[in-house]
C-alpha positions as CSV (number, residue, x, y, z in Angstrom):
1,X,-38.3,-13.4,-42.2
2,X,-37.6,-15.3,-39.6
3,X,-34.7,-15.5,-36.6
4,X,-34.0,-18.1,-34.7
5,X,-31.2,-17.0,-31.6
6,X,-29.6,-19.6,-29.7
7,X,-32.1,-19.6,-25.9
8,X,-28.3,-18.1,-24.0
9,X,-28.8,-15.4,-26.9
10,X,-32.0,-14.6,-27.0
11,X,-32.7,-14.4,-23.0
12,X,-29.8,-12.4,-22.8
13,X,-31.1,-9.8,-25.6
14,X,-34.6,-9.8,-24.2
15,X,-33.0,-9.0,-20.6
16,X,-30.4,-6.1,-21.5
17,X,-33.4,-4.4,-23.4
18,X,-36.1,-4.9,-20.4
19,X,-33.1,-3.7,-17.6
20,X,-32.4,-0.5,-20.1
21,X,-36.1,0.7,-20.4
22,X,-36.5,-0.1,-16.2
23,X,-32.9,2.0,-15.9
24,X,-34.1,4.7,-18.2
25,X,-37.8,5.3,-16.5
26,X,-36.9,4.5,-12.8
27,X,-33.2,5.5,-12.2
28,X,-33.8,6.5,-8.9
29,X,-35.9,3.8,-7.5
30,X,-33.9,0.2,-8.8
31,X,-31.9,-0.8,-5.8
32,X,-31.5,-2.1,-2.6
33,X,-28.5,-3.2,-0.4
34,X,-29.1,-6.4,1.5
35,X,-27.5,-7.1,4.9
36,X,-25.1,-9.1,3.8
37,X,-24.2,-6.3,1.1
38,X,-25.7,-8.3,-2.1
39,X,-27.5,-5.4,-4.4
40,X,-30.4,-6.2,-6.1
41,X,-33.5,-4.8,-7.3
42,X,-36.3,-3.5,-4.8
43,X,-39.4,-5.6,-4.8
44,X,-41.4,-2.9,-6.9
45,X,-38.5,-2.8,-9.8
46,X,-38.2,-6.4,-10.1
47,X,-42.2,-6.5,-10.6
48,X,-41.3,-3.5,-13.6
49,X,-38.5,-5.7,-15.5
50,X,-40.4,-8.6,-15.3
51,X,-43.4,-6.7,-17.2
52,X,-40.7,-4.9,-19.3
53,X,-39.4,-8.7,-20.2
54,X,-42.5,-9.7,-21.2
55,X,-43.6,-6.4,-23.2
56,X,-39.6,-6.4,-25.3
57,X,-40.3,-10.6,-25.9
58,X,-43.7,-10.0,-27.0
59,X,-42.2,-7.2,-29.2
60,X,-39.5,-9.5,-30.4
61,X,-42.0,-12.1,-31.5
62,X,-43.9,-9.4,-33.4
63,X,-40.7,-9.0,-35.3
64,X,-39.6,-12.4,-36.1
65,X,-37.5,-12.8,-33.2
66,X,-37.3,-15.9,-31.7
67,X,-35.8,-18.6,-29.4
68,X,-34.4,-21.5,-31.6
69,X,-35.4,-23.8,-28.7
């Protein structure tokens, strides 16, 4: 069987799931503070979720999961 997730959906599904497997393995190591106060991840996390996102979309794809567009 096949899904089919609206793109909003589906990016957003893929996403959650890469930031809670970073969150869970690298608690300590995620953030930094900018000097303007914006948070975001450090350089080294950001390279981790996006190799999460593409390991939990290639998982999804496995499964049937897909973007409808």
């Amino acid at each position: 069987m096949k899904i089919k997730l609206p793109n909003y959906i589906y990016v957003e599904l893929y996403a959650e799931m890469a930031a809670a497997i970073l969150e869970e393995h690298y608690p300590d190591e995620l953030h930094t503070t900018e000097e303007n106060g914006d948070v975001r991840y450090t350089e080294r996390a950001q390279d981790i979720y996006i190799e999460y996102c593409n390991l939990v979309e290639t998982v999804l794809e496995k499964v049937g999961i897909k973007s409808a567009s």
